[in-house]
N, C-alpha and C positions, 0 to 999 in steps of 0.2 A: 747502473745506467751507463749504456755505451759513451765515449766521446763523438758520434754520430748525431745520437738522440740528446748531447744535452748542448750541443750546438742548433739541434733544430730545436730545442724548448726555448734558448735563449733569443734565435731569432722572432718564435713567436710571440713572447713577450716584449722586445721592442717594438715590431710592429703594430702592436696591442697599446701600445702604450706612447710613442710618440706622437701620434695624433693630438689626443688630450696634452702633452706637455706641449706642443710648440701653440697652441691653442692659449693655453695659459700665461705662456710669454708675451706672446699676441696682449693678450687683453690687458695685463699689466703694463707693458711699454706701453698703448694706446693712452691708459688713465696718466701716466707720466706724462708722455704728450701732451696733450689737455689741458693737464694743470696747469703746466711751462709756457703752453701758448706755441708750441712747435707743429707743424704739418705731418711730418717725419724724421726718420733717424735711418742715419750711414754708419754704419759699422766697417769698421775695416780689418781685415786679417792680422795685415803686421806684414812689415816689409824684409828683404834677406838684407843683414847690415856685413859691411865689407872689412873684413882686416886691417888693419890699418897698414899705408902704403902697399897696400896687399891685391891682389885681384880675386881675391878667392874672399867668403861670404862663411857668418859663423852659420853653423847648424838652426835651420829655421824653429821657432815655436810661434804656434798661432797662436793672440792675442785671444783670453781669455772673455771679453766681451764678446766676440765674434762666433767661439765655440758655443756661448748662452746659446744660437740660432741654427748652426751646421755640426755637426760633429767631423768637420774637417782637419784633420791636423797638418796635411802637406799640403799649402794652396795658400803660399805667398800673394803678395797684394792683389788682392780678392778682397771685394762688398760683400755685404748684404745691406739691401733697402728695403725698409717699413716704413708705409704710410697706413694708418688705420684704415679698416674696409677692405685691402689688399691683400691677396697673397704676398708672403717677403719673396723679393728678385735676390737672388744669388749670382753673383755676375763674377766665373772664375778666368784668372788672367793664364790664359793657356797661350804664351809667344813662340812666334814660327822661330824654332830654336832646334841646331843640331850638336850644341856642346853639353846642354842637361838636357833633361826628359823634361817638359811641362807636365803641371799638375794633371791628374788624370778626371775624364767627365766625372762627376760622382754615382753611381749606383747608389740601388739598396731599398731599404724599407721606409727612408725619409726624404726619400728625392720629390716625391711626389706629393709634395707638400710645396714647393718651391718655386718662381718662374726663372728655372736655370737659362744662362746665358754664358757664352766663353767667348772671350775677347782675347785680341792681341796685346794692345797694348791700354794703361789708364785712359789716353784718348778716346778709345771706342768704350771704355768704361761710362766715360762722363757720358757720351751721349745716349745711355741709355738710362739716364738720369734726368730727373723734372729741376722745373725750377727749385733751385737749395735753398732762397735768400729765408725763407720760414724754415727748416731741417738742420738739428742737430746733427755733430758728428762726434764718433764714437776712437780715438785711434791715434797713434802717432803721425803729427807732420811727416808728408813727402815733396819733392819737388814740384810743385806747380799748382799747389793746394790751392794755396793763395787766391788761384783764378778761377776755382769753383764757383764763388759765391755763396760759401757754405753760413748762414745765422750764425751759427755757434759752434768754437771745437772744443770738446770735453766740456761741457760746461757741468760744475759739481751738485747742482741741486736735481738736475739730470739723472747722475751716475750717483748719487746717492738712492735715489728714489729706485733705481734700477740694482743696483748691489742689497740694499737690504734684505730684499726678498729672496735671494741667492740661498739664502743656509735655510730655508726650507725644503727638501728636496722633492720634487713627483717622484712618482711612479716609476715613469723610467728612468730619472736619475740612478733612485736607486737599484733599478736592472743593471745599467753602467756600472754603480758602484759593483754592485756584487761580484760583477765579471772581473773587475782591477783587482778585487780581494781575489778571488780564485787562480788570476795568472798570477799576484804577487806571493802567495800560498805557496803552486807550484817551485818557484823561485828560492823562497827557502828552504823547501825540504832539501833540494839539490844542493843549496847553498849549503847545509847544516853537513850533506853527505861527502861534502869536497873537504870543508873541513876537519873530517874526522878521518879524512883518509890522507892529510898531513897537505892540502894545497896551502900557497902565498894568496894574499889579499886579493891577487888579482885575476890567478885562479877562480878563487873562488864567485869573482864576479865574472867571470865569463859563464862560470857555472850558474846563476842565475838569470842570465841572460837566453843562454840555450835554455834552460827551462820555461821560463817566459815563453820565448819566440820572440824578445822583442832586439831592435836595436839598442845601445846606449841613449842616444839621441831620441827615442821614443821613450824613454822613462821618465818620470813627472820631475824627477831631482835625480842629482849623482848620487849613488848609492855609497853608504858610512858603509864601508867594511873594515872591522877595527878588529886586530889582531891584540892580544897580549894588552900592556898598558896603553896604548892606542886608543882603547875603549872612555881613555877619560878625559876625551880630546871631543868635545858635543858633535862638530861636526866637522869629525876625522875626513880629509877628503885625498889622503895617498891610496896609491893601492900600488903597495909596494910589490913588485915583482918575484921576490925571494922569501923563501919559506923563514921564518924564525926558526933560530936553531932548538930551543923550547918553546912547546906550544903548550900556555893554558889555558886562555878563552877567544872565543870569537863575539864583539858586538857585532851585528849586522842588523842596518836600518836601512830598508829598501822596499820601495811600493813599484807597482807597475802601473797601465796607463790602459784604459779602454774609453773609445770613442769619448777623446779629452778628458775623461774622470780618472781621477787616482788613489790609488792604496798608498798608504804608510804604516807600513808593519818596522816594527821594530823587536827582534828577538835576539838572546843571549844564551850561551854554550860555557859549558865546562869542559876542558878535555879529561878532566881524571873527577873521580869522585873528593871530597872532602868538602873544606867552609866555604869555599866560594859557590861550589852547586848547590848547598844548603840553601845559601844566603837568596839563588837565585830562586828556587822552589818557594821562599820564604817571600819571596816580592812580587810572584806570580799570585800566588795566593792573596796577597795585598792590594795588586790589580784587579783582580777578580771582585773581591772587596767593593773598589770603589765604582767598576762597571756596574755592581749591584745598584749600585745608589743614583745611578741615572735614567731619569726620567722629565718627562714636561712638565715645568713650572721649577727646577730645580736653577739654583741660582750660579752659573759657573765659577764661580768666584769662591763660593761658597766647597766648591769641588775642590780647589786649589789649596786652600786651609784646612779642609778634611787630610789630601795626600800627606802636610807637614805631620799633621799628627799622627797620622800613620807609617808615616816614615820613623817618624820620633821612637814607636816600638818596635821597630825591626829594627833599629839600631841597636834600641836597648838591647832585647830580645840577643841579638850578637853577639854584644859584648864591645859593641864598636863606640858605644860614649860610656861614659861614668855618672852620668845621673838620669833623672828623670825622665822618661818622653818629656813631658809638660816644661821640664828646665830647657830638654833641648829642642823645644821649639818657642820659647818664652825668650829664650838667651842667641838666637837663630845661629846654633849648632845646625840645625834641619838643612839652614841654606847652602852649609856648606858642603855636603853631602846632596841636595839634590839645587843647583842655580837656575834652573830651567822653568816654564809654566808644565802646568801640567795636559795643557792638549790647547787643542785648536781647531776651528772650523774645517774641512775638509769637502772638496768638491772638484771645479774646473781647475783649481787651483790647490796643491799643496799647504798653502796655507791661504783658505779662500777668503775672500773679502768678506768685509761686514762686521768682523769678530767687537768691535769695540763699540757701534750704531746705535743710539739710544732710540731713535727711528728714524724713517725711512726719510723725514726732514732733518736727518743732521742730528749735531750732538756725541758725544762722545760719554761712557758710564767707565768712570778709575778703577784702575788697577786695585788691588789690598796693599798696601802698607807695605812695604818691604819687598814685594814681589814683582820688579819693574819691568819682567819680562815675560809675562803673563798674554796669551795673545787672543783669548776670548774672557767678554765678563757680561756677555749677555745670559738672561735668564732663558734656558733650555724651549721649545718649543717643538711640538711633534712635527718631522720630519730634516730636524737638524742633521748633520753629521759632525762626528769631534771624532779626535783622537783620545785617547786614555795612556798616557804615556810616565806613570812612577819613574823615576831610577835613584840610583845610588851609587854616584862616582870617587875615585880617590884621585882628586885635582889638584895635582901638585901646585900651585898658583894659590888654590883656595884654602889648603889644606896651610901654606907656608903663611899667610894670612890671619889665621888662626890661632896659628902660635903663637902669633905675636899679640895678641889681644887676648882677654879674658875667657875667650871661649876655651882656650889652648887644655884648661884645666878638668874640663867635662868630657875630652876626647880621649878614648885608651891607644894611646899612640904604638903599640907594640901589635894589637889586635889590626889596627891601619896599616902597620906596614907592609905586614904579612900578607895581608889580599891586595897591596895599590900593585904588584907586579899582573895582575887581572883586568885593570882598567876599571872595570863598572859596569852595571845591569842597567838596562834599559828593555821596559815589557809594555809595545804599541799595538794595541786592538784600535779600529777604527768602529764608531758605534752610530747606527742609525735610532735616534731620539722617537719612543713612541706614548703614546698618552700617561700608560702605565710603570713604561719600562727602556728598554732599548734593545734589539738587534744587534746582536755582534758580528758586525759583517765578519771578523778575521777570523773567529773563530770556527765560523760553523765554515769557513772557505777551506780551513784546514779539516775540517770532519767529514768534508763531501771530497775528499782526496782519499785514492787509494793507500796511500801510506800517508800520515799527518802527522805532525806533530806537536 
């Protein structure tokens, strides 16, 4: 399939499919509404925040609530207004300015779904605004809120009732996703090719970048590129300029970003053969594993305690502890070798909201026991999205740690040392949740690439 043809197949499937998703926002915010006793809801973009002492303004991100309605991502303090009954007003702040470009009108296949309006400044914003004193708002304080007359800002039984439903995804969510998996795809292969052809870290992130297409500041997170021991650093964020003088692995954990939705791919390289590419082949297969075992009605938590114990035999299995899987997830060897949860919600947001919602009125369902950084423990549900993310780092911190305590004696410290000049394996599919099973956005985004990996 050409790149022609699978740009027009993508277009026809948003099209296809936006309708019924903002339809579906509609009618959930409306029940929200309702219940709260509100008229309507103000959503706000997110304002440009300034330097400090500075005149210059960090790199915008649009406020994640806001994207739920517009897939805008440049289009600073900008609305959108829902009153049920209504089409939502999108009201973008396009000012009479010749030092930036203002936001540009929106085109496209969702515009007309909307009653677009561009304004100068918030002034002519408001007055295209009803009475507030019933109307929620959605956003960070700005100057002169105050004189809205806004009912409510943020209020949390609001944005509770309105994030729950978030980690289900439509239809065209998942179009969105698929597209971030395909350009983040892109991004690695090249990323994987700079590597092997001796780039520095930062190299190699421009090389993901030109592959993409995208900017830095268009990517959902700063991309890990983790050279050599670097890799056991969770969220490596140098990108060093200068090549290492021996190069033996690359982590690189890096997603791309289409119409607000994001990829988080996380993949690992050996540069020569021997136990570290073993180890990696050995984890990927262990990944695969626990991708198997996701489906609707599956308890995430329950996924989390699977990975120990399968971490527990690929250590065995190595030679990297001295007893049991079952000792060394019983005695939490496991945790020092893997400190992280094992995935997370994934959407408008890298790590999107909701993960912990026992429902849509509040409440919160615990972590497991030992595992305080666990960032989903909701039970599975068709059209979730998570990440599936194993690894196995040598964390000098966690590892010095251990020695010191009784674990010290289950660890083959000679086998440890030999691979910590490697950093660590980290192996991130992103999986759409389906009655039966799940969708592996990442992978099949690498199998619909002409070269994949």
């Amino acid at each position: 399939m050409t790149r022609v043809e699978t740009q027009h197949d993508l277009q026809r499937s948003l099209e296809q499919t936006f309708g019924p998703h903002l339809h579906a926002v509609c009618e959930r915010t409306a029940r929200a509404l309702a219940t709260l006793g509100y008229d309507g809801l103000l959503v706000y973009s997110g304002s440009l925040l300034p330097v400090f002492e500075d005149d210059r303004t960090y790199p915008f991100e649009a406020n994640a609530p806001f994207k739920v309605w517009a897939p805008l991502a440049d289009a600073p303090r900008s609305f959108v207004w829902f009153a049920p009954g209504a089409a939502p007003r999108l009201i973008i702040e396009r000012p009479d300015d010749y030092w930036y470009k203002p936001a540009a009108l929106p085109q496209g296949y969702w515009v007309r779904y909307f009653d677009v309006h561009a304004v100068t400044d918030r002034g002519a914003a408001r007055s295209l605004l009803p009475d507030l004193a019933r109307a929620a708002y959605i956003g960070e304080a700005f100057a002169g809120l105050d004189d809205w007359g806004i009912g409510a800002l943020n209020p949390r039984p609001l944005m509770q009732r309105l994030d729950y439903p978030r980690a289900a995804k439509s239809a065209y969510e998942l179009v969105c996703l698929r597209e971030a998996s395909r350009l983040g795809a892109l991004g690695h292969v090249a990323a994987a090719a700079a590597f092997a052809a001796g780039a520095s870290e930062f190299e190699i992130e421009l090389a993901f970048l030109e592959a993409c297409g995208l900017r830095e500041q268009e990517l959902p997170y700063n991309p890990i590129i983790a050279l050599n021991s670097a890799g056991a650093v969770l969220h490596y964020q140098v990108l060093d300029k200068q090549a290492p003088r021996e190069r033996h692995s690359l982590l690189i954990d890096a997603g791309a970003e289409f119409a607000g939705y994001a990829s988080d791919i996380t993949r690992t390289h050996s540069r020569t053969a021997g136990d570290f590419r073993a180890l990696i082949a050995r984890m990927d297969q262990m990944q695969q594993s626990l991708c198997a075992g996701v489906r609707a009605g599956v308890d995430w938590r329950d996924v989390q305690l699977r990975a120990h114990e399968l971490t527990a035999e690929v250590l065995r299995e190595a030679g990297l502890v001295r007893c049991t899987a079952a000792e060394a997830v019983s005695t939490g060897v496991t945790r020092v070798f893997l400190p992280h949860g094992i995935g997370h919600l994934l959407g408008l947001e890298v790590h999107d909201v909701g993960g912990f919602m026992r429902t849509e009125q509040g409440g919160e369902i615990d972590r497991p026991e030992d595992h305080p950084h666990l960032r989903l423990t909701r039970v599975l549900q068709p059209g979730f999205v998570v990440t599936m993310e194993p690894g196995i780092y040598f964390i000098p911190q966690l590892l010095e740690a251990a020695r010191a305590d009784g674990r010290a004696r289950h660890i083959n410290w000679p086998a440890v040392e030999a691979l910590a000049p490697f950093g660590g394996i980290r192996i991130e599919d992103d999986l759409a949740v389906t009655a039966s099973g799940c969708e592996n956005l990442t992978r099949e985004a690498f199998a619909s690439l002409p070269v994949s990996r």
